[in-house]
Every structure is written in C-alpha cells, then in structure tokens.
C-alpha positions in Angstrom: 133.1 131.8 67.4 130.2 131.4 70.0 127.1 132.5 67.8 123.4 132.3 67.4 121.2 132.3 64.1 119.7 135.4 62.7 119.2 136.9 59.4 121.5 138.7 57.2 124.6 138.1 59.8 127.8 137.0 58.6 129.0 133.7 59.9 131.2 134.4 62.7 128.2 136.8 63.4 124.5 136.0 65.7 122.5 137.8 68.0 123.3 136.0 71.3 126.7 135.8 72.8 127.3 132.3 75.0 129.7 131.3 77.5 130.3 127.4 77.7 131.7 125.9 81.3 134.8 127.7 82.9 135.4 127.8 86.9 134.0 129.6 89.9 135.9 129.9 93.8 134.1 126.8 94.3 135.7 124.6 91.3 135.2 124.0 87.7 131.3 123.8 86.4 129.4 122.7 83.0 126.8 125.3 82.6 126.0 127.6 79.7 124.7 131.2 79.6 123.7 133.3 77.4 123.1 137.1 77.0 121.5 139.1 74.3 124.3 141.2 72.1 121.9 143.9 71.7 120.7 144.1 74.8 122.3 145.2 77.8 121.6 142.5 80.7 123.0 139.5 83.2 123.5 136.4 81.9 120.9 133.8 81.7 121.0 129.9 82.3 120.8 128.0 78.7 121.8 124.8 80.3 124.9 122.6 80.9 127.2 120.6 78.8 126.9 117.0 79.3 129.8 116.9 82.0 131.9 120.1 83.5 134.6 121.8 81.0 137.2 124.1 81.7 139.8 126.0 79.2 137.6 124.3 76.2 137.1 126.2 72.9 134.3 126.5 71.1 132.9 127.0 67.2 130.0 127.9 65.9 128.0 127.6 62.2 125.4 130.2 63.9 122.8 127.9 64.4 124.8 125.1 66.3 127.5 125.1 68.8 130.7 122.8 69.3 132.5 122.8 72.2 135.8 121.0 72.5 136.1 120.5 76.1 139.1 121.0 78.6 139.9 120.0 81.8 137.0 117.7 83.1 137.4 117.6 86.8 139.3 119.1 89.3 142.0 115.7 89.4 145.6 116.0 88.4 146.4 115.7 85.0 146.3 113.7 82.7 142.8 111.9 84.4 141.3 115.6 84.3 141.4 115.9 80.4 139.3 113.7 78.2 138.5 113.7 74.4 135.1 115.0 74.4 132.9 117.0 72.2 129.5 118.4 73.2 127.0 120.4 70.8 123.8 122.5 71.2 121.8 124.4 69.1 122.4 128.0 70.0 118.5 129.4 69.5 116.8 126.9 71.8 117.8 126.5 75.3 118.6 123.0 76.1 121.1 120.9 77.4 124.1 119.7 75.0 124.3 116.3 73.4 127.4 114.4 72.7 129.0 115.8 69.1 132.0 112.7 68.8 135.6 112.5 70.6 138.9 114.9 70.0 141.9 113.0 68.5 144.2 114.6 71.5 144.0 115.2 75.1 144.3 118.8 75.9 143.3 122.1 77.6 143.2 125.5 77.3 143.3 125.6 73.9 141.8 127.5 70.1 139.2 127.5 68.1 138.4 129.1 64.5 135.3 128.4 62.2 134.4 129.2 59.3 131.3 128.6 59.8 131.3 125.0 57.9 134.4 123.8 60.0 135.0 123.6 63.7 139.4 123.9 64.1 140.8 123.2 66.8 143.9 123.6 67.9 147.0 123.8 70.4 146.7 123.8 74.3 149.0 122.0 77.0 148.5 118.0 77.7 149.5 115.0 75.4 147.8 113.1 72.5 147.6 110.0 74.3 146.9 109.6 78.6 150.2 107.4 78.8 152.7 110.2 77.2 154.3 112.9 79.3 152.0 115.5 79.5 153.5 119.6 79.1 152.6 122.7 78.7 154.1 122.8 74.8 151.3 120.3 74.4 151.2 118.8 70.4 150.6 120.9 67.8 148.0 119.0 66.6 145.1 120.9 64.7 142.0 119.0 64.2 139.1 119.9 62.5 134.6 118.6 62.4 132.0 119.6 60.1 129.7 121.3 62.3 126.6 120.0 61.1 127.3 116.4 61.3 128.2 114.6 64.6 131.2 112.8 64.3 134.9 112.7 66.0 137.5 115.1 64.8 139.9 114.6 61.6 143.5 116.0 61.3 143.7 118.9 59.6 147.3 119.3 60.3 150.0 120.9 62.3 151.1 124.3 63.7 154.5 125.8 64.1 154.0 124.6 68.0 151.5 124.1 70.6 151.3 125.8 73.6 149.3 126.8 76.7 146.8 129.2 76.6 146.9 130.2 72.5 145.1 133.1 71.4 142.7 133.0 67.8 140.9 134.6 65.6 139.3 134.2 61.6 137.7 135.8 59.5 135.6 133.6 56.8 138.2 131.9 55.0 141.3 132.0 57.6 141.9 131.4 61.3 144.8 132.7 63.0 146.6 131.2 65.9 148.9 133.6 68.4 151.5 133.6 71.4 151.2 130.7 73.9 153.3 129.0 76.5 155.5 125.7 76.2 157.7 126.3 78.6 158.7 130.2 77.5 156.9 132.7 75.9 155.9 132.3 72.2 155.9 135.7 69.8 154.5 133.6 67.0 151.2 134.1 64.9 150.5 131.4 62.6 147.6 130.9 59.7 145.6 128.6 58.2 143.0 128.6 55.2 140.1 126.6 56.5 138.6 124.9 54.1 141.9 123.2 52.9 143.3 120.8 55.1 147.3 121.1 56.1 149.6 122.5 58.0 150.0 126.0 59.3 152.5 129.1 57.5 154.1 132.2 59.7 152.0 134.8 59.4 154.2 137.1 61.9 154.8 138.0 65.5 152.5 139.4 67.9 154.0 142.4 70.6 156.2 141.8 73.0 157.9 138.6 74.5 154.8 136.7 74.5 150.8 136.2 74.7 150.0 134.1 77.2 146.5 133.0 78.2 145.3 135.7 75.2 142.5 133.3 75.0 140.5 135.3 76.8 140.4 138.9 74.4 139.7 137.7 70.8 137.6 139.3 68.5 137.3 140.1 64.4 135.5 141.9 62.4 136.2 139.8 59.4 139.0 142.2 58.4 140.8 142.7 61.8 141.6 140.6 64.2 142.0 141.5 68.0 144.2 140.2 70.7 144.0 141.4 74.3 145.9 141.2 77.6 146.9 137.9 78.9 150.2 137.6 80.8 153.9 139.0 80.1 155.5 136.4 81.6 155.7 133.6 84.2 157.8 134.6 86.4 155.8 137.6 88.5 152.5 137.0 86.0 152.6 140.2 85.0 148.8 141.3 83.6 148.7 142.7 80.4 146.4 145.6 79.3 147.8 145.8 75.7 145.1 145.5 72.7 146.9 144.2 69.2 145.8 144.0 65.8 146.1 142.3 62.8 144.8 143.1 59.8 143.6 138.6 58.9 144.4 138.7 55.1 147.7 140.8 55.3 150.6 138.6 56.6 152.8 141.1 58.7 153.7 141.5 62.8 150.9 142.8 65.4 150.3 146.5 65.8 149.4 148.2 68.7 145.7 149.2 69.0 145.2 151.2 72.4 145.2 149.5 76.3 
C-alpha cells in the first residue's frame, strides 16, 4: 500500500517503494526512506513522521501516504501507543503532517487501500488507555478518505483481532490473515472497500497460524502473497513458507514455493 504517483499505474501501484518508522538495536525511530522500484539502490532519507512509530500500517492513494502509527516510544504499554495519524505526499520529500486521530489504541497492525480509502485494522492493545490491554486486541476496522485529513470512521468488525495480522487487496477488496490473540489464528477474512461493514470468512491460511506475516505481503491485483512470519510461540519457529490466494476467489491458502 506504500506508493508513489506515476502515470498509467494501477492504484496499489507507483514507482517508489517507502518504509515508514520501525526499530534499530538502538530503539524505535520516525524516519522515512525511500528507494526507487526500478532501480537497484540503498535507501534514501525522505524525512521523518512527526513523532517515532513502530508496527504502524500504512495506505496509499499513490500520490499521498497515511500512516497509522504503532508503538510511540519505548514505555510499557498502554502509554507507548497513541491514536495518531501522520500523512505525506509520496513524490516530494518532506516531513509528515498530522492526518487526524485513530478510533483505537493499537500496534502491529493492517492496512488495505483502495486507493480512495485507508482500512485499518486489527493489532494487539485496547480501544481505550484504561481497558486491559492483549494481544487479541479489538477487531475494530476503521477506515479515512485519503485525500481529506480527518480522524478515522468505523468501517466495521473482523472475525477477531490479533497481533501481528497479515493483508493484502486488490482494487475493490482487502484481505486480512493469521494473527496472534493468545494462540495462533488460521483465519483469512475479507472485506469490499468501498462499502462499509463487517468482515465474511474467506478461508484459512497454511498451517497452525501466521504470525507477524505483516512483514511479506504483496498482490498483483489478482493474487495475493503471504510470507514467513512465525509457527508458533513457543520456540518462534521462523517461517520460510510463501502462500497464495487468488483475492476474488474465496477458498483456503495454497502453497506458492519457500
């Protein structure tokens, strides 16, 4: 969902690939880089967020970026999660602006566009700071128009939260996979983005759980990738498996290589 403008690209699609916030050895941070798709290369600065972000999610009409952020400092929870919502525009380098507040306090969780409407979703923590804060997290999905600042709207709920959900859409539906409340979820749920409501089973991914999948998504607009994330929690057992789904067909994950 993190895309620039260009011409004649779909609108998942853009020529620059961006990395918002995330940690280092030395703690959480709030910069942004960028590369090139097209060109081989190292990252280069863009600028930073307007405080540091960690396991945010971020969506994209190809000329603007939101980014729903995560953990905001390296406190316990819940003081380390706010409701905050940054934007930039993805062809100038620059320094985000605040975009409006989240509905929910969470982390480490999902975003789909398409490419009107930033979803979020998922991710451990509570909607309010004086609830009891887990890793099933609400199952609140939330949505913003990405051209106009503003705070997020309920769009509706999923099947369950969950720590470290995995997504992908193509233009007209996001998918939401695996996660962690406490054990491992199999589940892959959809939803049609421009109608508002809650989300239907679309299937189950591979194995006992994708957790912390967050990290490998990817579509095409007809398939959607999944890749690695953990087995389980009990040895964190890495995962090399890539899975598919084909967005618009409801069914279970296939295999697609390691």
């Amino acid at each position: 969902s993190l895309n620039s403008a260009a011409a004649s690209v779909p609108v998942w699609g853009g020529i620059r690939g961006l990395f918002v916030g995330g940690s280092t050895n030395s703690g959480y941070h709030n910069a942004i880089q960028y590369i090139t798709i097209t060109t081989p290369g190292n990252g280069t600065d863009f600028g930073d967020l307007t405080s540091i972000s960690n396991g945010g999610a971020s969506a994209s009409n190809q000329s603007r970026i939101v980014h729903r952020k995560g953990i905001t400092s390296g406190a316990g929870w819940p003081s380390n999660q706010n409701t905050d919502i940054d934007y930039f525009a993805s062809a100038t380098t620059g320094n985000a602006s605040d975009f409006g507040d989240s509905t929910v306090y969470v982390a480490r969780l999902v975003a789909v566009s398409n490419g009107t409407r930033g979803i979020f979703g998922a991710g451990y923590g509570a909607t309010a700071t004086n609830q009891t804060w887990t890793q099933a997290g609400p199952n609140v999905v939330e949505y913003v128009t990405i051209a106009n600042t503003g705070n997020a709207t309920d769009f509706g709920d999923l099947s369950a939260g969950g720590n470290g959900v995995g997504g992908t859409n193509d233009e007209t539906r996001g998918v939401f996979a695996g996660g962690y409340t406490g054990s491992g979820l199999q589940r892959l749920d959809y939803i049609t983005m421009a109608s508002a409501g809650n989300s239907t089973d679309f299937g189950d991914v591979l194995g006992s759980m994708l957790y912390y999948t967050n990290a490998g998504n990817v579509s095409n607009n007809t398939l959607g990738i999944f890749s690695g994330g953990y087995a389980e929690t009990t040895s964190y057992t890495k995962l090399n498996v890539i899975q598919k789904i084909t967005i618009q067909t409801t069914g279970n994950a296939t295999d697609f290589g390691d």
